[in-house]
DRENDO-1510 file (C-alpha; in Angstrom, 1 decimal, always signed):
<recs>
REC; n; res; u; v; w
REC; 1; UNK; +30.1; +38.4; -13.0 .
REC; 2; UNK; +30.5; +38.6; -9.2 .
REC; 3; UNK; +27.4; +40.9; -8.8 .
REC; 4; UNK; +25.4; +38.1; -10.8 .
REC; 5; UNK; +26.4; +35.5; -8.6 .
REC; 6; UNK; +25.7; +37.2; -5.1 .
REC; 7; UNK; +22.2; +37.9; -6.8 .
REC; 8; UNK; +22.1; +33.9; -7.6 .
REC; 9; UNK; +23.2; +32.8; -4.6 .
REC; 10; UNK; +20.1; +35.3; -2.5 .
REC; 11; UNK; +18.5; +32.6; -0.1 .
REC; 12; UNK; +15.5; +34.6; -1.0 .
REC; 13; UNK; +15.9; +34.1; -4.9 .
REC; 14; UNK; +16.7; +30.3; -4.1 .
REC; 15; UNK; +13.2; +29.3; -2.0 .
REC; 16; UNK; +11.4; +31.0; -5.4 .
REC; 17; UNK; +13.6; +29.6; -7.6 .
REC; 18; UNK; +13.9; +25.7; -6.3 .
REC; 19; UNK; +10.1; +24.9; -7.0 .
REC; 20; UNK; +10.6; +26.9; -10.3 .
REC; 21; UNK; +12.8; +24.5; -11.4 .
REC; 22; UNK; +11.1; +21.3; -11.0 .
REC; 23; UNK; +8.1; +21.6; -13.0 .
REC; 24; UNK; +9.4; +24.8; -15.5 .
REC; 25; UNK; +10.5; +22.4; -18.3 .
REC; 26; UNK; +8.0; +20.5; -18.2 .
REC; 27; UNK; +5.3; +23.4; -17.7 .
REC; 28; UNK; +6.6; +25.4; -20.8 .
REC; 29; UNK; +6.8; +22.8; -23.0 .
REC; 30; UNK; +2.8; +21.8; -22.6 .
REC; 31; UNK; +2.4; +25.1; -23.9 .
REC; 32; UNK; +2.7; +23.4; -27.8 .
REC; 33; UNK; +0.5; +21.1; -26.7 .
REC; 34; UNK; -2.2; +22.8; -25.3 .
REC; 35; UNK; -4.3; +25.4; -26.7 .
REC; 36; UNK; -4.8; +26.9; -23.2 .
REC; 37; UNK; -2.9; +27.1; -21.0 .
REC; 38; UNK; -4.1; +26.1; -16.7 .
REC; 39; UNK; -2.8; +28.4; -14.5 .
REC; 40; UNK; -4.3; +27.2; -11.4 .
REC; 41; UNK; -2.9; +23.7; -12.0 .
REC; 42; UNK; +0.3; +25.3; -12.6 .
REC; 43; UNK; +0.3; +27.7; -9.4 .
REC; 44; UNK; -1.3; +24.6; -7.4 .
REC; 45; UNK; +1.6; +22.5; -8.4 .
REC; 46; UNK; +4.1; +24.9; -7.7 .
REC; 47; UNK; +2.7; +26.0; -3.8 .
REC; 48; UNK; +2.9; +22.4; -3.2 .
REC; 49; UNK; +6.5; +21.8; -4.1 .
REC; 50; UNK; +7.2; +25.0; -2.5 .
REC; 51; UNK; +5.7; +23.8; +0.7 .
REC; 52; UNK; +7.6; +20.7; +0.1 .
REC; 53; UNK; +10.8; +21.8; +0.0 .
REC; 54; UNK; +10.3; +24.7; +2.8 .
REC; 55; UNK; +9.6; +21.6; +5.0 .
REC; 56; UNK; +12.5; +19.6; +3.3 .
REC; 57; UNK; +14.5; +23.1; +4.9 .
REC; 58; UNK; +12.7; +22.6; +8.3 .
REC; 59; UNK; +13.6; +18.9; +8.9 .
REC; 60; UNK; +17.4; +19.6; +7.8 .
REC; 61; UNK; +17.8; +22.3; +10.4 .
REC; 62; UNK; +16.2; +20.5; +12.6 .
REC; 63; UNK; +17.1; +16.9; +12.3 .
REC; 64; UNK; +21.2; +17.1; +10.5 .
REC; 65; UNK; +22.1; +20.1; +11.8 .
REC; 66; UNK; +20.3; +19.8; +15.4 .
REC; 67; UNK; +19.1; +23.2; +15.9 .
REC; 68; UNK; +16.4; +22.9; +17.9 .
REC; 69; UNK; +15.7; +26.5; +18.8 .
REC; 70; UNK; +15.5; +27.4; +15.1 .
REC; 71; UNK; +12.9; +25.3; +13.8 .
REC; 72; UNK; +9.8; +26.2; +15.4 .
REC; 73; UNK; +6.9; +23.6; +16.1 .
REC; 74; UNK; +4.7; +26.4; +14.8 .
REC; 75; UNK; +6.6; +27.0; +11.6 .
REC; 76; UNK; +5.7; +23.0; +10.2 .
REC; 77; UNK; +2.6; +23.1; +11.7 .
REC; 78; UNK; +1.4; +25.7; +9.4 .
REC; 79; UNK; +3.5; +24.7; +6.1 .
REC; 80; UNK; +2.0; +21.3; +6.8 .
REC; 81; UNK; -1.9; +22.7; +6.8 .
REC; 82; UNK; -1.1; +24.7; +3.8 .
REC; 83; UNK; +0.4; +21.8; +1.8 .
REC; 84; UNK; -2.5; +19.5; +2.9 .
REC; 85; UNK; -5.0; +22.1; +1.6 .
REC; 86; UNK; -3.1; +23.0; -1.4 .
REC; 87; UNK; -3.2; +19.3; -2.4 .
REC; 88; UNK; -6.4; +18.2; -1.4 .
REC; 89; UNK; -7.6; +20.7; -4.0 .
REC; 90; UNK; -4.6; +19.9; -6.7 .
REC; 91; UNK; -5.8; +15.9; -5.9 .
REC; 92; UNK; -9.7; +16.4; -6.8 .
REC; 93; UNK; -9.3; +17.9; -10.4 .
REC; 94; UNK; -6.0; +15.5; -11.8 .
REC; 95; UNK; -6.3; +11.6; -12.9 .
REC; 96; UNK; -5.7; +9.2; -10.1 .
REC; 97; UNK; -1.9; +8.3; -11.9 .
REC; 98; UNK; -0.8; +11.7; -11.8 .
REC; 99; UNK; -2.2; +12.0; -7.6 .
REC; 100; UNK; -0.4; +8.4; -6.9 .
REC; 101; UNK; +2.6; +10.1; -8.1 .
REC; 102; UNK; +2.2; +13.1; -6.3 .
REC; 103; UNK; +1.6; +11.2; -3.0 .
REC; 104; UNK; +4.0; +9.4; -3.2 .
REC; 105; UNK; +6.4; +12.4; -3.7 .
REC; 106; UNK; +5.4; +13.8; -0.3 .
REC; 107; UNK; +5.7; +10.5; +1.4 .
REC; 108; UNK; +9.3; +11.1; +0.3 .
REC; 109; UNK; +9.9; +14.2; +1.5 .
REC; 110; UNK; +8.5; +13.0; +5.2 .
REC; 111; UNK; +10.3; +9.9; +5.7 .
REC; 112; UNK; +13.9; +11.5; +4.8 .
REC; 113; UNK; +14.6; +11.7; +8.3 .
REC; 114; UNK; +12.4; +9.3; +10.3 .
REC; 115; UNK; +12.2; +6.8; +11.4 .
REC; 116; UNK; +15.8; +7.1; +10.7 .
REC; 117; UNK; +17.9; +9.4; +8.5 .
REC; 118; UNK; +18.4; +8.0; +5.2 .
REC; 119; UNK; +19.4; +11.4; +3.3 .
REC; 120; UNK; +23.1; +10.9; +2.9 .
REC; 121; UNK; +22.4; +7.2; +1.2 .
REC; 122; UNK; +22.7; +6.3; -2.4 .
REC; 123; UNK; +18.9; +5.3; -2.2 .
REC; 124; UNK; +18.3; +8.7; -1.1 .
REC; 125; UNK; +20.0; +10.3; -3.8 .
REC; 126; UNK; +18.4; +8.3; -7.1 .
REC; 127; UNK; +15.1; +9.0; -5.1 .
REC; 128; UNK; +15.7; +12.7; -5.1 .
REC; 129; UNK; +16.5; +13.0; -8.3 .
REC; 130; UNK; +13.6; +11.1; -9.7 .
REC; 131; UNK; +11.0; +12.9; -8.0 .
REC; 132; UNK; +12.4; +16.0; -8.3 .
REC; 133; UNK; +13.6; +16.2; -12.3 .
REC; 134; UNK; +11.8; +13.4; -13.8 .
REC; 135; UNK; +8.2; +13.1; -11.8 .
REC; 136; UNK; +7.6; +17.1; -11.2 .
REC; 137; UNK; +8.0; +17.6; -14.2 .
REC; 138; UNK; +5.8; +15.1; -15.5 .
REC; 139; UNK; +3.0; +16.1; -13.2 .
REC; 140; UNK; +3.6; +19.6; -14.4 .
REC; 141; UNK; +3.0; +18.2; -18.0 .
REC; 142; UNK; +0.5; +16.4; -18.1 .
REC; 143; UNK; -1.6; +19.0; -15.7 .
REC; 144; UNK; -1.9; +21.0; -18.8 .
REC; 145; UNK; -2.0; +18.1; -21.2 .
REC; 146; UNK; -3.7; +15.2; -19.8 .
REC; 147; UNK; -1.4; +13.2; -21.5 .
REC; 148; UNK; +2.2; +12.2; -21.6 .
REC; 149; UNK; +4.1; +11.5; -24.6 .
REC; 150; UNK; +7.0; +9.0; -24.8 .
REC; 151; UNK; +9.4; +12.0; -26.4 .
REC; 152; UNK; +8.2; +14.1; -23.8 .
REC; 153; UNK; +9.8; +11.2; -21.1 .
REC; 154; UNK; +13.1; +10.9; -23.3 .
REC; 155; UNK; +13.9; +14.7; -23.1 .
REC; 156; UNK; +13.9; +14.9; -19.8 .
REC; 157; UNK; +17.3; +12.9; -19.6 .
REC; 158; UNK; +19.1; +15.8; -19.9 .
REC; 159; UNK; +17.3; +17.4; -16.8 .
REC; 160; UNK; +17.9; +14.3; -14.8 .
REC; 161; UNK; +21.4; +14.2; -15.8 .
REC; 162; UNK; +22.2; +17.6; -14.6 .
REC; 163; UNK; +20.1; +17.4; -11.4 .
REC; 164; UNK; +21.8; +14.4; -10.6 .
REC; 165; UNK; +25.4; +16.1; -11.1 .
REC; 166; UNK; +24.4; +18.9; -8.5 .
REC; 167; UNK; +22.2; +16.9; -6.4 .
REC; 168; UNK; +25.9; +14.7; -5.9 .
REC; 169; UNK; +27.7; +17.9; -5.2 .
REC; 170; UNK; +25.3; +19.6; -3.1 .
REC; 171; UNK; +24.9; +16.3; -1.0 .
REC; 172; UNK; +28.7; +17.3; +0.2 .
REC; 173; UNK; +27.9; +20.6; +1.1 .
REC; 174; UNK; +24.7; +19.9; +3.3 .
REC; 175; UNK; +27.5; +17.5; +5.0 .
REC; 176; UNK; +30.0; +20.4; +5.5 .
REC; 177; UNK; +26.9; +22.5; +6.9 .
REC; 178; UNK; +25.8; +19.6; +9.0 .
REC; 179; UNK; +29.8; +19.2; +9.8 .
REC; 180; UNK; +29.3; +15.1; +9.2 .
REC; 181; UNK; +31.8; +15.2; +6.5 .
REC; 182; UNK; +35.0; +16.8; +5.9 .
REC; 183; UNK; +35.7; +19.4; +3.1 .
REC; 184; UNK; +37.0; +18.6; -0.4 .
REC; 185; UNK; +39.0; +19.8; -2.8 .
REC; 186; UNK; +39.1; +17.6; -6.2 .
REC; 187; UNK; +37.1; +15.0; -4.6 .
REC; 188; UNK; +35.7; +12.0; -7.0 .
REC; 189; UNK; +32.4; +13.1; -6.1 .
REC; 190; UNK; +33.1; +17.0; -7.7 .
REC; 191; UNK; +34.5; +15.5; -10.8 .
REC; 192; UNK; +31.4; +12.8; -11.3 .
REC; 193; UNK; +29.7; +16.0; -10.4 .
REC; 194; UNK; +31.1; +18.0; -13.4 .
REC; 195; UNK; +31.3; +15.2; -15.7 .
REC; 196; UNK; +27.3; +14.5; -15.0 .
REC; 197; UNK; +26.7; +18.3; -16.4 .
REC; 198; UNK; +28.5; +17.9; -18.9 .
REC; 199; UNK; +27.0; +15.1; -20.1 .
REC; 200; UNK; +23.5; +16.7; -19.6 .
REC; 201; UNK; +24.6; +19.7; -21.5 .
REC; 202; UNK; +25.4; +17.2; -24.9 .
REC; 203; UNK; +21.9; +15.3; -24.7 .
REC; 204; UNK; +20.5; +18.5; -24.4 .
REC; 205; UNK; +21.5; +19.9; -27.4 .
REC; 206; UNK; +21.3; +16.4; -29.3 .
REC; 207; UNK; +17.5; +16.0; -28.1 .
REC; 208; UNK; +17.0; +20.0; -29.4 .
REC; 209; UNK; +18.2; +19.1; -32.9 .
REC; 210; UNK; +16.7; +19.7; -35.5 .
REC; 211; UNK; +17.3; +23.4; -34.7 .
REC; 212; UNK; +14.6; +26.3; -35.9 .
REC; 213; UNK; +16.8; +29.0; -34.9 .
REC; 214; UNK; +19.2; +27.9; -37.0 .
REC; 215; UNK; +21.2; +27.0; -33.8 .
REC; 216; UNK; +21.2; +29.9; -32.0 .
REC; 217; UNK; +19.2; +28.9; -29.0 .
REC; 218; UNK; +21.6; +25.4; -29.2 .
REC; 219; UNK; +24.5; +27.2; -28.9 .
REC; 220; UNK; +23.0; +29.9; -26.3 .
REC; 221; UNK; +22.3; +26.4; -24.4 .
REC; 222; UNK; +25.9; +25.5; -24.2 .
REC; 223; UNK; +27.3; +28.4; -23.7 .
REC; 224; UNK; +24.7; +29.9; -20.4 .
REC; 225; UNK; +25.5; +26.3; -19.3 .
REC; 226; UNK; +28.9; +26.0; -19.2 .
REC; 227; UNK; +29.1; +28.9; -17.4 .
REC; 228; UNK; +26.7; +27.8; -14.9 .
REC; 229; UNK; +28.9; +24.9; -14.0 .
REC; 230; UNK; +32.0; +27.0; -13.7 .
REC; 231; UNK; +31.7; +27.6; -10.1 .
REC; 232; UNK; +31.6; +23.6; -9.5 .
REC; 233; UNK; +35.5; +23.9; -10.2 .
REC; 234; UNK; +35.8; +26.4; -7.0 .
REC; 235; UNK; +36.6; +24.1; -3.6 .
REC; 236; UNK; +34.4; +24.5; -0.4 .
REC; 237; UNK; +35.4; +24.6; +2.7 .
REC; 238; UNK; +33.4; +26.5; +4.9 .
REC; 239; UNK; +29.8; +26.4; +6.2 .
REC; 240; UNK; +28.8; +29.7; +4.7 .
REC; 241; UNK; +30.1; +28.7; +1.5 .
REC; 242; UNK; +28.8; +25.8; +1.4 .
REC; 243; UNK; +25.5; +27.0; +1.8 .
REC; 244; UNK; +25.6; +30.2; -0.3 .
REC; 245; UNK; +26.8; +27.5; -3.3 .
REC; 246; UNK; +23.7; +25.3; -2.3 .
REC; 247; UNK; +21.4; +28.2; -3.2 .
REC; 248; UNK; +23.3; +29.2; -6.5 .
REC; 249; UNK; +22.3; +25.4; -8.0 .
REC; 250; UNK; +18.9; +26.3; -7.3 .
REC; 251; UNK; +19.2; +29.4; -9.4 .
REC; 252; UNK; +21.3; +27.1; -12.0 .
REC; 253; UNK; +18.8; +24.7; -12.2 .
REC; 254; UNK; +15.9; +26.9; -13.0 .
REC; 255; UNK; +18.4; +28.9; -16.1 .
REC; 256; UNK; +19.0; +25.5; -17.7 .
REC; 257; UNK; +15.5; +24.7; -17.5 .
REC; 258; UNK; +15.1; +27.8; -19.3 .
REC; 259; UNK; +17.5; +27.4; -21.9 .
REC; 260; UNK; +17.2; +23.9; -22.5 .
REC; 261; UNK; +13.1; +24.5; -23.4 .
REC; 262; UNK; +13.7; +27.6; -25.5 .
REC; 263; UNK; +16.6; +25.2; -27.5 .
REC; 264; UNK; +14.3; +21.9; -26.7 .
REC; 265; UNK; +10.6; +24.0; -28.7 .
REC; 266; UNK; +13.1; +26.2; -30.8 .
</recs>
């Protein structure tokens, strides 16, 4: 189990995984609605959101932790001329809806810490979580659909619901990395956290039903789950920690994306 978790928690594994997880669900399930499927969209979509949240990376080092030295002018300069390129061509060939959304995504992500820092506000939060598990993933739909059903919009609940129980626990642990908040141990925030996932896991399942694999893929749902979220139990105290459990929910959110779309089609 260790050796699994060192290999989820590779920073490596979590800048691949992160804009994996955003627009997998919602990628996959196009697939039964789509006789073919549009890979450029899809590899468009996820450079962009990679680009996005390499940036996101840049303007935390820089901006909440202060390290000046280690975040190179030169380093946005060039994520900031790919992602404008990247998008201009995602922008020309979707529907004016779908590049609204998308621009105002990456309004979000440049305003997080100017004019002032905003990130560690409940407005912050629901705004992350929205554009990260609930408008991704729409975009990634209806890039292979060009259309967006209303049971489409209810199933992503679930991934909301979870995203939202580790955004609220990985909120405290950019604090502990950017030493503005103290560490925990049973906090109110780590048991909304759990109880968030937990919640997720059970409209998951109910949102799968009726079964087709005569609830195999259900139950391999709740179980890979379950022990996702076991390390959530584990306090945090220091920075390397902190940040090592940071890019384990990035690996964690991409596995229940997984499993909640092989239960969710099968």
């Amino acid at each position: 189990m260790k050796p699994l978790i060192k290999l989820l928690q590779h920073p490596l594994l979590k800048i691949i995984a992160a804009p994996f997880s955003y627009i997998f669900f919602g990628s996959i399930v196009s697939i039964t609605n789509t006789q073919q499927f549009n890979w450029l969209d899809f590899f468009l979509l996820y450079l962009i959101v990679l680009c996005t949240q390499l940036i996101d990376q840049y303007f935390f080092i820089r901006f909440a932790k202060q390290e000046v030295q280690s975040s190179s002018a030169m380093i946005i300069i060039v994520l900031e001329l790919l992602l404008i390129a990247f998008s201009i061509i995602f922008i020309v060939r979707q529907h004016w809806i779908i590049n609204l959304l998308l621009i105002l995504y990456l309004i979000f992500i440049h305003i997080q810490y100017f004019p002032f820092d905003f990130t560690r506000t409940f407005y912050h939060f629901v705004l992350n979580v929205f554009f990260n598990s609930f408008v991704l993933q729409t975009i990634a739909f209806y890039t292979q659909t060009q259309t967006v059903s209303n049971d489409f919009l209810y199933s992503l609940l679930p991934l909301v619901i979870f995203n939202a129980g580790l955004q609220l626990e990985q909120s405290t642990l950019r604090g502990i990395i950017a030493k503005q908040t103290d560490a925990y141990s049973n906090s109110l925030f780590n048991k909304l956290s759990i109880g968030l996932c937990m919640v997720a896991i059970a409209l998951a399942v109910y949102f799968s039903l009726p079964s087709q694999s005569y609830y195999l893929t259900q139950i391999l749902l709740v179980i890979v789950s379950l022990a996702l979220i076991l390390p959530l139990l584990v306090s945090t105290d220091k920075v390397h920690q902190a940040q090592n459990k940071i890019n384990y929910f990035s690996s964690v959110m991409l596995i229940f994306n997984l499993v909640y779309a092989l239960s969710y089609l099968y």
